[in-house]
N, C-alpha and C positions, 0 to 999 in steps of 0.2 A: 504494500500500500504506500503510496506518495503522498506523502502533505505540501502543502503548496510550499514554496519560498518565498523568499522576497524575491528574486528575477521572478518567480512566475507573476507577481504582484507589479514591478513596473513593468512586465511587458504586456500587463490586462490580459490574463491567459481564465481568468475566472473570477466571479466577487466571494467566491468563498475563501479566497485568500486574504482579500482585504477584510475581511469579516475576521479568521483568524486571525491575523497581525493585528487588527484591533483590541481582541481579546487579549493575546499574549501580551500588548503593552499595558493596558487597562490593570491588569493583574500584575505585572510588572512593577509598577508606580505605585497600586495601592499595598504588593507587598513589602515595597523602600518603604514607606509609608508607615505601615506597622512598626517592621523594626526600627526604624528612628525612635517611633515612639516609645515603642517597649524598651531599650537600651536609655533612652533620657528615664523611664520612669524606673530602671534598675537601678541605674546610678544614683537616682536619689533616695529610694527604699533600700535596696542592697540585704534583699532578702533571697534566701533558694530560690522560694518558686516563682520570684519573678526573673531571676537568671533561668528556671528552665523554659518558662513563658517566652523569653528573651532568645531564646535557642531554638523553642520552634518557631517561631517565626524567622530565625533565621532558614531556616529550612524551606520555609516559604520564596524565599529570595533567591535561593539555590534551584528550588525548582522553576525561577520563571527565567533564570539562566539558561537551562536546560528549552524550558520552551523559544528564547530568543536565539537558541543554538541551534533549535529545530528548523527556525526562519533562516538563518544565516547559512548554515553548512549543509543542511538538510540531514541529519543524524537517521540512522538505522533506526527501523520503528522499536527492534527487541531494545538495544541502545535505551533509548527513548524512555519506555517503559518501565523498562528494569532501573532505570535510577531514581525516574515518577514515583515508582510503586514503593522502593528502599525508604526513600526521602517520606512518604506518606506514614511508613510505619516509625522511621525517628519522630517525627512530627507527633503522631499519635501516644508515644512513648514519654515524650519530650511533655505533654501537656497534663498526661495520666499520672506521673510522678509531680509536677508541680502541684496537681488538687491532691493528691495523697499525700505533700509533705507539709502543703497549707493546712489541712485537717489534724494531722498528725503534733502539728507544734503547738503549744499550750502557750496563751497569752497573759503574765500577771498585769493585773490594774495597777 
């Protein structure tokens, strides 16, 4: 299976390409987005689970690498997936360990 690139996007070969590159930027910018934010609100809590919060979201950022690698080099679909799919389970891991270590920690008044 073929995903569009970007040459197939300037030389108007289909709009499901600009429809894609749409996406992949959109999700691009809103995952810089996150982790900015989560990294400013680390640095100022400077607690676990917002360093693991911090971390999947980096994860986020990493996968839309991978989708802007897709536009750019056109990557192997197995490629592709297999790091999608790794990156989804850090991400999942990354998030499940942050609400179990928030639950976990006792707060004194």
């Amino acid at each position: 299976m073929h995903w569009p690139s970007v040459l197939d996007e300037v030389a108007g070969v289909s709009d499901i390409a600009t429809t894609y590159t749409a996406v992949v930027l959109f999700e691009s910018f809103f995952a810089l987005g996150l982790f900015v934010l989560l990294g400013y609100v680390y640095v100022e809590r400077r607690t676990v689970s917002y360093r693991w919060l911090w971390i999947a979201s980096m994860t986020l950022v990493v996968r839309s690498l991978v989708g802007v690698a897709q536009l750019v080099v056109d990557l192997e679909p197995m490629v592709h997936m297999t790091v999608d799919h790794g990156l989804d389970i850090v991400l999942i891991g990354a998030v499940l360990y942050a609400v179990y270590h928030a639950r976990s920690v006792t707060t004194t008044p």
